[in-house]
MIVEXFI-587011 format. One line per 8 residues: number of its first residue (from 1); their letters; for each residue x, y, z of N, C-alpha, C. Coordinates in nm, 2 decimals. Example, Ala and Ser with C-alpha at 12.3 -4.5 7.8 and 13.67 -1.06 7.14 Angstrom:
MIVEXFI-587011
1	AS	1.32,-0.57,0.78,1.23,-0.45,0.78,1.32,-0.33,0.78 ~ 1.28,-0.22,0.71,1.37,-0.11,0.71,1.29,0.00,0.79 .
end
This chain:
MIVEXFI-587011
1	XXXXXXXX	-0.88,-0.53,-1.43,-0.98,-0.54,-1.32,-0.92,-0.48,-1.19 ~ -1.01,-0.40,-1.12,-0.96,-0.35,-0.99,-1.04,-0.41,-0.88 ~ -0.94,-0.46,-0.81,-1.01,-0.53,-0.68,-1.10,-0.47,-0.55 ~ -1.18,-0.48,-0.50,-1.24,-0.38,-0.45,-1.28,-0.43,-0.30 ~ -1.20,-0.36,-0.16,-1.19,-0.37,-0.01,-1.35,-0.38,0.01 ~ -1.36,-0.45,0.15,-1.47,-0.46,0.22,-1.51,-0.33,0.22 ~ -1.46,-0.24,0.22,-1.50,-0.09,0.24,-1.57,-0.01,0.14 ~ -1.57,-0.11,0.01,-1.61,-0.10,-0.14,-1.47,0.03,-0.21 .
9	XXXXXXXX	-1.38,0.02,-0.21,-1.31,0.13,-0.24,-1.19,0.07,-0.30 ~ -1.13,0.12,-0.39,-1.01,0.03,-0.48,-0.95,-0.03,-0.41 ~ -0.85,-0.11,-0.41,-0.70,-0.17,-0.33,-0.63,-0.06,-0.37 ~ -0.57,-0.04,-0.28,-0.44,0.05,-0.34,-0.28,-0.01,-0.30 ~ -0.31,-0.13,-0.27,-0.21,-0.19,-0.20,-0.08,-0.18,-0.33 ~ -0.07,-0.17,-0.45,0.01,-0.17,-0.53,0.05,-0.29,-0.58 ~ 0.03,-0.38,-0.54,0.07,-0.56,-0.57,0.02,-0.54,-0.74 ~ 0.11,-0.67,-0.78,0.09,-0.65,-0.90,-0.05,-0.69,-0.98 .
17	XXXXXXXX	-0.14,-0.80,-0.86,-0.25,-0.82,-0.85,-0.38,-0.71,-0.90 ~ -0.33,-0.58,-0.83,-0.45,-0.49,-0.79,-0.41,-0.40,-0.86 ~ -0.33,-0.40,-0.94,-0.24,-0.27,-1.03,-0.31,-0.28,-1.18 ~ -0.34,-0.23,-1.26,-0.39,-0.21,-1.38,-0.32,-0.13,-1.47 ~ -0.22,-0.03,-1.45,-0.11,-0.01,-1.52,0.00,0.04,-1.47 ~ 0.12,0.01,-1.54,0.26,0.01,-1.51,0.31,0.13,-1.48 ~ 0.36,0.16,-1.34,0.42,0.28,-1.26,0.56,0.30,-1.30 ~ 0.58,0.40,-1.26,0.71,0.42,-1.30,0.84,0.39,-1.17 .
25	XXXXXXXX	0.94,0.41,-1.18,1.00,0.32,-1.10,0.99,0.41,-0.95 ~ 1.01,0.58,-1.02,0.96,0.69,-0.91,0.89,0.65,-0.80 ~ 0.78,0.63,-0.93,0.62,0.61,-0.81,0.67,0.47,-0.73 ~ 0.67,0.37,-0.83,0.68,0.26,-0.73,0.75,0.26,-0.57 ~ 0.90,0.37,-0.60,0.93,0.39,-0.48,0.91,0.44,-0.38 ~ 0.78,0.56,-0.45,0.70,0.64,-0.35,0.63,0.58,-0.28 ~ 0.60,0.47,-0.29,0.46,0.40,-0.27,0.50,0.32,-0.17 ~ 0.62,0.21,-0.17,0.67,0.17,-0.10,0.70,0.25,0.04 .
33	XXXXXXXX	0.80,0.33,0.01,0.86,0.41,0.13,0.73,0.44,0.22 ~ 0.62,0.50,0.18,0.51,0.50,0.25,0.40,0.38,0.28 ~ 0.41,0.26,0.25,0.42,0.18,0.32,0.52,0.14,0.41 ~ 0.61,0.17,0.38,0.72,0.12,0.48,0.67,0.19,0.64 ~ 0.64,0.34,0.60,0.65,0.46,0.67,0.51,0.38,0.77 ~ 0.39,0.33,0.72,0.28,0.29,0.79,0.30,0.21,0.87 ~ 0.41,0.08,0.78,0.42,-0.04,0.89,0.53,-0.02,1.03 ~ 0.57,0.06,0.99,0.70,0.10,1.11,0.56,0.20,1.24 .
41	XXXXXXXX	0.51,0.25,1.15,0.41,0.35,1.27,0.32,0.26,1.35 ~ 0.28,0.18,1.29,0.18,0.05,1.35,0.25,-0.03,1.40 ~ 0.41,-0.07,1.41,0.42,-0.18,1.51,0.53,-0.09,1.60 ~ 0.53,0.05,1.61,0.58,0.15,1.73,0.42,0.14,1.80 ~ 0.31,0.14,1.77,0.19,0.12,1.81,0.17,0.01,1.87 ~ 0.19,-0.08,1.81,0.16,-0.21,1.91,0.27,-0.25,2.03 ~ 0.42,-0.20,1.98,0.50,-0.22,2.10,0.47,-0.11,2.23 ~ 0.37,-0.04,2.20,0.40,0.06,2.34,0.26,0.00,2.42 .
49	X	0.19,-0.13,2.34,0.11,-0.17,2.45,0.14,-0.26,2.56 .
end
């Protein structure tokens, strides 16, 4: 089952919750580093207010 955002559009959050089949370790790390990469850009965003 895929969980689906107020926005009506998949999760893509990667949790193991919203995942429906098993990544490979690659991807998983891809996936991560680019969230890593979002949350670092959004709290450089909130510290410059």
């Amino acid at each position: 089952m895929t969980e689906v955002t107020r926005a009506a559009e998949p999760c893509g959050c990667g949790c193991e919750c919203c995942s429906t089949t098993a990544k490979s370790t690659d991807q998983e790390i891809a996936e991560l580093k680019e969230l890593r990469q979002s949350v670092d850009r959004r709290l450089a965003e909130l510290g410059q207010s």
